[in-house]
Backbone as CSV, one residue per row, in Angstrom:
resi,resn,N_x,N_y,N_z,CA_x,CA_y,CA_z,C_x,C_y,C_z
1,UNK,0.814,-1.213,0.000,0.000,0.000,0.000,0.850,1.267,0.000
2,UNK,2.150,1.214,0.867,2.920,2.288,0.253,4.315,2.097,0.404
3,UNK,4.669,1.508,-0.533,6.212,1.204,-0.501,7.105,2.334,-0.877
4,UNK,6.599,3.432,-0.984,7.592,4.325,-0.654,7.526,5.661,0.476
5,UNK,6.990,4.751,1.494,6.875,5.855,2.917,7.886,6.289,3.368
6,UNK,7.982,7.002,3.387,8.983,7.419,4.263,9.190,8.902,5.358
7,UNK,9.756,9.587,5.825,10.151,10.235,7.293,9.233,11.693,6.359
8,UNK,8.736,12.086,7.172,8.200,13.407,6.531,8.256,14.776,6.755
9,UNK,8.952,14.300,7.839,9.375,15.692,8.996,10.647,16.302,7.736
10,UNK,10.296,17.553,7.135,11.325,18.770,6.596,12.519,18.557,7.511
11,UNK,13.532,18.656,6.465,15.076,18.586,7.189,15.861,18.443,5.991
12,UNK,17.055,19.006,6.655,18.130,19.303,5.477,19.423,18.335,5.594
13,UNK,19.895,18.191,7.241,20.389,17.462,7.654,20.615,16.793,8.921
14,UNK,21.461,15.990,9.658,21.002,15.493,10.890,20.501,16.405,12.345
15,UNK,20.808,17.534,12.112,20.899,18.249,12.959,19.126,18.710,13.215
16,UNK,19.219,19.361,11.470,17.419,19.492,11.500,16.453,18.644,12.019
17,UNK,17.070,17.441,11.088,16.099,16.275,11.748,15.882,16.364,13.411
18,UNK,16.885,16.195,13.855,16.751,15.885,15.522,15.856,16.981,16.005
19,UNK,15.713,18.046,16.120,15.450,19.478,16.426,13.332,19.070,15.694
20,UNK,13.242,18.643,14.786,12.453,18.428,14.383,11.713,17.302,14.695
21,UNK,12.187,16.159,15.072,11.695,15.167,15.651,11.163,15.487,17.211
22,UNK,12.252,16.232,17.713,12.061,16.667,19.402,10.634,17.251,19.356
23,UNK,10.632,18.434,18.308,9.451,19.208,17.864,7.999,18.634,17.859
24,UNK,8.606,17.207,17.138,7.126,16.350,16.935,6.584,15.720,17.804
25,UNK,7.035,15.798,19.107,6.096,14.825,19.943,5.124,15.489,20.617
26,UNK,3.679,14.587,20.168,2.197,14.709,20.806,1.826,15.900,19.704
27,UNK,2.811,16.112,18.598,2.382,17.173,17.509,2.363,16.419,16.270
28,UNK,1.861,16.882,14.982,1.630,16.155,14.224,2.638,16.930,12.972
29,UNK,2.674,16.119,12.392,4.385,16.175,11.303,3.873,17.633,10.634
30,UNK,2.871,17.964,10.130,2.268,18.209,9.402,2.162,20.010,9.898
31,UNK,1.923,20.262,11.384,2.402,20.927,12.226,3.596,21.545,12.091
32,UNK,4.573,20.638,12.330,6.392,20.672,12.782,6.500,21.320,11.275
33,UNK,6.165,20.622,10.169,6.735,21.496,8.948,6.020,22.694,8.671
34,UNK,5.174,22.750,9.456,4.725,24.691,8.740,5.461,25.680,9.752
35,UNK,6.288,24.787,10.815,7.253,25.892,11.642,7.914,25.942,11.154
36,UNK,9.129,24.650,10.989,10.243,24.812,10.920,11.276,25.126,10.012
37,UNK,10.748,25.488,8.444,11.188,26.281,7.801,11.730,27.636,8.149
38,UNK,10.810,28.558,9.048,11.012,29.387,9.194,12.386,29.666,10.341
39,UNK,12.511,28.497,11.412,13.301,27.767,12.211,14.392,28.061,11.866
40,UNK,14.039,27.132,10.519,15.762,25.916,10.121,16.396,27.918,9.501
41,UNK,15.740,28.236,9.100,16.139,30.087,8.285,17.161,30.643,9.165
42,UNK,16.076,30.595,10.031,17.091,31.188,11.457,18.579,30.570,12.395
43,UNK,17.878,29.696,12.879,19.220,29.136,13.498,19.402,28.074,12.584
44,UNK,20.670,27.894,11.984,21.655,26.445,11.642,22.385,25.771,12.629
45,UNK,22.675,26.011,13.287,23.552,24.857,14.270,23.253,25.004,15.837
46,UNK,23.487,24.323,16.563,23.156,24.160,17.587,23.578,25.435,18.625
47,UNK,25.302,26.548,18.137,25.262,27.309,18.629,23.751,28.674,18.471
48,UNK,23.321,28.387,17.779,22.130,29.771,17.102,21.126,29.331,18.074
49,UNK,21.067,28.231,18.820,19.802,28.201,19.488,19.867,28.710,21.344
50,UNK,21.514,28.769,21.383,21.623,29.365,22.783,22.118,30.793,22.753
51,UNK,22.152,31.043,21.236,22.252,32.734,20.929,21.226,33.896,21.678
52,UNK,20.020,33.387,21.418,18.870,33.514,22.024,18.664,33.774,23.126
53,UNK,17.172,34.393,23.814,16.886,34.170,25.054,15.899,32.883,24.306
54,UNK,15.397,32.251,25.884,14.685,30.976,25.982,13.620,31.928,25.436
55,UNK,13.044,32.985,25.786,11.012,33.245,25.445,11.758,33.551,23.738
56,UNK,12.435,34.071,23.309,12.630,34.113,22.060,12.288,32.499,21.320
57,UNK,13.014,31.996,21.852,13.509,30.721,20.716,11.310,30.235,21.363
58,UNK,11.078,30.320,22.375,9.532,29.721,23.011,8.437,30.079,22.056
59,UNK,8.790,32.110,21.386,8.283,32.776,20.722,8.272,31.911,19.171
60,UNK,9.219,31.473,18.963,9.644,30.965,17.729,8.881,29.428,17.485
61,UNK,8.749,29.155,18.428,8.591,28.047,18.205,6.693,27.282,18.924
62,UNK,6.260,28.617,19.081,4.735,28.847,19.719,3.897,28.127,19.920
63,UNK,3.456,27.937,18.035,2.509,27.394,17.654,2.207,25.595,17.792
64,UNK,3.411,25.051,18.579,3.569,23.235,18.450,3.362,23.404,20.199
65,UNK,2.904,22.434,20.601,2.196,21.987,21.962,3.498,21.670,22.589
66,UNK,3.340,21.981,23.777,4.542,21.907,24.777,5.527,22.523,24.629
67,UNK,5.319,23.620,24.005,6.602,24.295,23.506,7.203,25.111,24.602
68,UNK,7.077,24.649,26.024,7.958,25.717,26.442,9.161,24.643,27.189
69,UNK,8.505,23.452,27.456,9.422,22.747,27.500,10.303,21.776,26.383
70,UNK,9.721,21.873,25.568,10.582,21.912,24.075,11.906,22.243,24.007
71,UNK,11.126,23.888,24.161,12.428,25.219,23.978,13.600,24.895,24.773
72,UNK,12.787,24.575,25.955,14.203,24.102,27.047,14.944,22.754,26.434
73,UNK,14.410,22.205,26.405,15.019,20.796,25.504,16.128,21.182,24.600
74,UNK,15.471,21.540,23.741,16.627,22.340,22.674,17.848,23.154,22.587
75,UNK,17.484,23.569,23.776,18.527,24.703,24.152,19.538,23.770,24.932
76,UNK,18.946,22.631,25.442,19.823,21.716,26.076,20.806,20.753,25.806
77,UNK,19.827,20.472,24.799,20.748,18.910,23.671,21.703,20.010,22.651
78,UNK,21.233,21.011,22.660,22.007,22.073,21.826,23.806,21.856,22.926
79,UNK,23.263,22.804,24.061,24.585,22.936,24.482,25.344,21.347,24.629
80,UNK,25.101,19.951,24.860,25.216,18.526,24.783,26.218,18.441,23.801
81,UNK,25.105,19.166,22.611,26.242,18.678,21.212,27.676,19.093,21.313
82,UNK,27.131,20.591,21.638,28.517,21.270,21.427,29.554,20.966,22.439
83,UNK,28.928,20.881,23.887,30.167,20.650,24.886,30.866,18.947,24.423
84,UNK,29.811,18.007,24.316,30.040,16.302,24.128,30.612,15.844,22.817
85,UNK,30.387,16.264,22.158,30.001,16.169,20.677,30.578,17.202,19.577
86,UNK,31.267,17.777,20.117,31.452,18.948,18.805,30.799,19.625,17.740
87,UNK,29.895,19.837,18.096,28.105,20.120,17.551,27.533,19.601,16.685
88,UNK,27.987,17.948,16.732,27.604,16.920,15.853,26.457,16.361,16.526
89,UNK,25.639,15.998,15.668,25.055,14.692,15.883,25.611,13.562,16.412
90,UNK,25.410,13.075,17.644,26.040,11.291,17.290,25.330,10.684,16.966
91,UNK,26.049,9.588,16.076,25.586,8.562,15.474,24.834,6.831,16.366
92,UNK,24.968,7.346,17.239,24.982,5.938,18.183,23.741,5.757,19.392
93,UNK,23.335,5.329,19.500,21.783,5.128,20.222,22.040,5.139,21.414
94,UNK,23.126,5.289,22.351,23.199,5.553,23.559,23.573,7.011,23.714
95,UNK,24.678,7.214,22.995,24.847,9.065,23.068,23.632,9.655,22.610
96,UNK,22.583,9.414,21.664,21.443,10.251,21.581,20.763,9.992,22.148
97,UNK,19.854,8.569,23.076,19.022,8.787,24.286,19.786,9.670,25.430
98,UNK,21.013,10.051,25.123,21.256,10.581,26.644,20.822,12.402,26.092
99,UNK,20.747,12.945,25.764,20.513,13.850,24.840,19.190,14.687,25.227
100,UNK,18.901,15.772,25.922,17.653,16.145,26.394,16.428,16.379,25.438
101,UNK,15.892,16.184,25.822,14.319,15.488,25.135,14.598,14.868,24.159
102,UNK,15.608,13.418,24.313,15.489,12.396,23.668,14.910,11.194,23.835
103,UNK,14.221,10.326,23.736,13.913,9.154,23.953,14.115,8.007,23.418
104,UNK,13.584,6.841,23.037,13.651,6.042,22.537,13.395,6.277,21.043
105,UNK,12.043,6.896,21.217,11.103,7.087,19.884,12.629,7.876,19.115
106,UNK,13.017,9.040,19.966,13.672,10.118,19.033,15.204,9.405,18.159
107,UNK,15.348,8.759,19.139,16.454,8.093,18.863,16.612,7.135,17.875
108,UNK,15.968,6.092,17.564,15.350,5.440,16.516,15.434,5.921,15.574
109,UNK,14.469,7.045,15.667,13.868,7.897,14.325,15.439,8.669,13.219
110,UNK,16.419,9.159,14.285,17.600,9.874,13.723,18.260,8.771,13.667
111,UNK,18.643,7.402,14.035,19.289,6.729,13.611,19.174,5.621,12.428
112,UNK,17.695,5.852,12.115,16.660,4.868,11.065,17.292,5.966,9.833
113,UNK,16.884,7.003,10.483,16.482,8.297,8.754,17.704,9.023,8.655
114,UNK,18.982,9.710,9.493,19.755,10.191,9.186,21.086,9.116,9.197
115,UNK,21.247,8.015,9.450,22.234,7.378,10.051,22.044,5.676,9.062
116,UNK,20.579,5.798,8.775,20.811,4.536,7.967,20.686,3.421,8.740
117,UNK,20.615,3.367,9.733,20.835,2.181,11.106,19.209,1.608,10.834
118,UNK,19.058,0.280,11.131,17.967,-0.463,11.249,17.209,-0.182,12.746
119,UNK,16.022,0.125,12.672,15.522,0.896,13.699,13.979,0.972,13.345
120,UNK,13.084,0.884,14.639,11.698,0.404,14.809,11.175,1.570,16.058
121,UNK,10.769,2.646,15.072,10.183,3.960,16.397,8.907,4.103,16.395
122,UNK,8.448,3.064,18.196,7.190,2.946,17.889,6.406,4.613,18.269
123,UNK,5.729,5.284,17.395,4.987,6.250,18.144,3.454,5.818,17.875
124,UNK,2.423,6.514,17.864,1.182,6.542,18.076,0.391,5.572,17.288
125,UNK,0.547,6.196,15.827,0.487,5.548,14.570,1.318,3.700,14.741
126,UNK,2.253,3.263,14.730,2.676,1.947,15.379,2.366,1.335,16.194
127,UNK,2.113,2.073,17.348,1.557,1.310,18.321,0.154,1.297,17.946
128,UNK,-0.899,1.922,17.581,-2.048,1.626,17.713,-2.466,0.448,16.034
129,UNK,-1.557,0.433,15.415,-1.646,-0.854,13.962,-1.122,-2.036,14.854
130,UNK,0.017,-2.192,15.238,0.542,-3.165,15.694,-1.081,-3.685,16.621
131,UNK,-1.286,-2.686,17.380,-2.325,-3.835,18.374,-3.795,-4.284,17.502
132,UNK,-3.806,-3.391,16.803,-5.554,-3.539,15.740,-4.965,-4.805,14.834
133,UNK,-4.259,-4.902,14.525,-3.576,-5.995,13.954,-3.307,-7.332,14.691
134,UNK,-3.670,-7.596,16.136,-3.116,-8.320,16.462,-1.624,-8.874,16.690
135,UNK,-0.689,-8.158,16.049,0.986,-8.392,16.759,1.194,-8.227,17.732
136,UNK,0.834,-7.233,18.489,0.742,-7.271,19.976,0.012,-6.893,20.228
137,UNK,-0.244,-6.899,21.761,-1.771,-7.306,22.886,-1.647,-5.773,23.221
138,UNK,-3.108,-5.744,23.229,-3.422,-4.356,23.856,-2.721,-3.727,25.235
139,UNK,-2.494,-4.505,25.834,-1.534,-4.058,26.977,-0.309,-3.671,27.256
140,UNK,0.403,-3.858,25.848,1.811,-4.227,25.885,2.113,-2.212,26.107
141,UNK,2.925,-2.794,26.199,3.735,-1.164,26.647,4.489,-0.363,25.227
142,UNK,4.423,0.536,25.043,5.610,0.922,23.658,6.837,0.436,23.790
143,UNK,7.780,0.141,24.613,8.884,-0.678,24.659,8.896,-2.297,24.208
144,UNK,7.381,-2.537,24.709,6.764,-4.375,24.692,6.643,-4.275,22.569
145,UNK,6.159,-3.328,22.629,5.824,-3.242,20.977,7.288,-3.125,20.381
146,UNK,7.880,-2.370,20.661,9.089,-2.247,19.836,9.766,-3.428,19.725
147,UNK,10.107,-4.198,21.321,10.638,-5.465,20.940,10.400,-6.583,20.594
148,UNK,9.049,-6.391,20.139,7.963,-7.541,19.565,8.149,-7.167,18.305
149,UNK,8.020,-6.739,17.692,7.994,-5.446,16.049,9.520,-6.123,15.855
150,UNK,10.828,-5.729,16.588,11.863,-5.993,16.271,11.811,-7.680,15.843
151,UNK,11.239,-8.590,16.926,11.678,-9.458,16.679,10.778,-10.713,15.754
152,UNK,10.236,-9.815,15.081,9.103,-10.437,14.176,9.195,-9.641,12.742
153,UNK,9.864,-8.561,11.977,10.167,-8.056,11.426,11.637,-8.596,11.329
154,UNK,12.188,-9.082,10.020,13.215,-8.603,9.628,14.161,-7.933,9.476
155,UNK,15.493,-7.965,10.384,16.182,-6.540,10.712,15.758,-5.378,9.566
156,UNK,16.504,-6.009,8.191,16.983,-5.352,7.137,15.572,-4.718,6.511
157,UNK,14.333,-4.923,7.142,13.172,-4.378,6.900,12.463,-3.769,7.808
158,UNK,13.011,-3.091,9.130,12.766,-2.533,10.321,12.173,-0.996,10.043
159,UNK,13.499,-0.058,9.301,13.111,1.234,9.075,11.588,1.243,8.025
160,UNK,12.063,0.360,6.563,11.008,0.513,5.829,9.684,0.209,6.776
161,UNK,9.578,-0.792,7.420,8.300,-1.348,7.702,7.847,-0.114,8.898
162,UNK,8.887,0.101,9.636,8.462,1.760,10.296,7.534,2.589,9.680
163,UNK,7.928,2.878,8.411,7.931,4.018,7.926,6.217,3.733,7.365
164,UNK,6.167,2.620,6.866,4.356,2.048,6.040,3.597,1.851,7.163
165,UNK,4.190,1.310,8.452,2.992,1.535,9.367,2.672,2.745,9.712
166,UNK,3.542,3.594,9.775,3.005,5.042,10.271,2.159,5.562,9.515
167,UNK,2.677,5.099,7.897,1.530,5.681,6.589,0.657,4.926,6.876
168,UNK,0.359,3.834,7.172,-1.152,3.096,7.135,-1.765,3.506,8.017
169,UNK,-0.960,3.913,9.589,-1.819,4.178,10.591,-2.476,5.928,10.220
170,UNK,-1.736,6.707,9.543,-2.009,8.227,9.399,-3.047,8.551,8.794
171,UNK,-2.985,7.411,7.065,-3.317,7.558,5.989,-4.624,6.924,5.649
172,UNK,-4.738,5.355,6.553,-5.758,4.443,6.268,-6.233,3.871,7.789
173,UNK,-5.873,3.458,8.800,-5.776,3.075,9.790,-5.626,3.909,10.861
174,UNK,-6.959,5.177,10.588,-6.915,5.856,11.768,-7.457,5.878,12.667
175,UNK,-6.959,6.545,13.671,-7.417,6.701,15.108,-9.108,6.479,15.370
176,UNK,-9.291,7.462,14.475,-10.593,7.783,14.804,-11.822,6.846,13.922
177,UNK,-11.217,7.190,12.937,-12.045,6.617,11.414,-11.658,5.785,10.646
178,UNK,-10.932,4.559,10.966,-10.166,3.558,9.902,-11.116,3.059,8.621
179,UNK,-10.231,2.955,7.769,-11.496,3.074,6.829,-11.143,0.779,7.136
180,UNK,-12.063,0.515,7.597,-11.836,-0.716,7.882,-12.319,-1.475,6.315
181,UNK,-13.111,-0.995,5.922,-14.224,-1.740,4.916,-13.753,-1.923,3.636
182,UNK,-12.495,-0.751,3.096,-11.582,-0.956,1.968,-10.154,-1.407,2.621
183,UNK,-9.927,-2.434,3.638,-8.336,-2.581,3.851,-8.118,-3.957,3.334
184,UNK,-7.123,-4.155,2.447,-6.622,-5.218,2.319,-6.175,-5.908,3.306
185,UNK,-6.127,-5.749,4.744,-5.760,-6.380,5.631,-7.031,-7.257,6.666
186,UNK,-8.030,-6.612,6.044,-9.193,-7.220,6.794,-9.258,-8.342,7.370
187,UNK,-9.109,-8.974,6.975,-9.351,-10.624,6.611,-8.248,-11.375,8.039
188,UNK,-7.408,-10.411,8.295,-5.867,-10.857,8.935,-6.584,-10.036,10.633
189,UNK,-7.465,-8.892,10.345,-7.565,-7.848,11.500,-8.998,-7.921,12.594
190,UNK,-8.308,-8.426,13.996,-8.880,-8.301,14.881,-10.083,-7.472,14.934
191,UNK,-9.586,-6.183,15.051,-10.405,-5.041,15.248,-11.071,-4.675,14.146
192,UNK,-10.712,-4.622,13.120,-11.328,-4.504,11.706,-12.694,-5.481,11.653
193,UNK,-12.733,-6.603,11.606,-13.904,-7.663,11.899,-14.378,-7.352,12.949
194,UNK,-14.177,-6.989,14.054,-15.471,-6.240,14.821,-16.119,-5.306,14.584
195,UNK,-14.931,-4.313,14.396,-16.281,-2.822,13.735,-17.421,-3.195,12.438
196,UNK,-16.212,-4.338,11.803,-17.569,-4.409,10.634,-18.847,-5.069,11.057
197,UNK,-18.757,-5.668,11.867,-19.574,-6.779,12.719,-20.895,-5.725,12.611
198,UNK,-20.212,-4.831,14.207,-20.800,-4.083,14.853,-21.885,-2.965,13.509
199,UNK,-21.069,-2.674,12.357,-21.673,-2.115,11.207,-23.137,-2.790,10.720
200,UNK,-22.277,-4.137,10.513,-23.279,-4.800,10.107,-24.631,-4.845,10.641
């Protein structure tokens, strides 16, 4: 259904990405790119973001939810890079969870899309296919999903398959309104055969 999904978050290079991913959580991609053009204009590197006062860069960055602890985030993993890192990115999944407002999800995501690394970032969209699907149990935790996802997925097909669940969950398999009744997956889906049930 879409074999060519992929990361959608605007970015130029690893740096953007990260800054942009941080951006995206509990916000929607779609969001993050009508800011961060104007963003990426302004500051390029991690020194431009402690150039600033914090309500500046807060000002800048307004319109995305949680943005005031964002701002702080940023300003944080900013100074990280530069003192740890030489205002690089690292490449490696322990130096970027350590990284303020990094997580699992974030970490994944820059090491899947800027780094090339095989990587499974479950966010909203993943976790809620994975369980309508039956791969994992409604209970499982986002960590329980990731290492279930990992180990039932194909390394060398981790990022791609990332990338189509998020499109199926965004695109076809939504939250609210899945279009259950045109999915080629019907037939395979838990939850899908109930709502139609319940339709019926």
């Amino acid at each position: 259904m879409f074999p060519n999904a992929e990361c959608e978050l605007t970015h130029s290079n690893e740096f953007e990405l990260l800054v942009a991913v941080v951006l995206s959580a509990q916000a929607t991609d779609a969001l993050v790119n009508k800011v961060t053009p104007g963003l990426f204009a302004k500051y390029k590197a991690p020194e431009d973001y402690l150039a600033v006062s914090l309500e500046e860069l807060q000002h800048d960055i307004k319109r995305i939810g949680l943005y005031r602890n964002k701002a702080k985030n940023i300003r944080k993993l900013s100074a990280d890079l530069i003192e740890k890192h030489d205002g690089h990115v690292p490449s490696n999944y322990t130096d970027l969870v350590n990284l303020a407002g990094v997580g699992r999800k974030t970490a994944n995501v820059v090491m899947s899309v800027a780094f090339g690394e095989p990587a499974i970032a479950v966010d909203t969209h993943v976790e809620r296919v994975s369980k309508r699907l039956g791969i994992c149990r409604w209970k499982d935790s986002v960590l329980e999903v990731e290492k279930t996802l990992m180990r039932k997925v194909p390394k060398e097909e981790w990022s791609d398959t990332h990338h189509r669940m998020i499109f199926f969950g965004r695109y076809h398999c939504k939250a609210k309104n899945p279009n259950c009744p045109e999915c080629p997956l019907l037939e395979i889906c838990r939850e899908g055969q109930k709502r139609m049930k319940k339709r019926g």
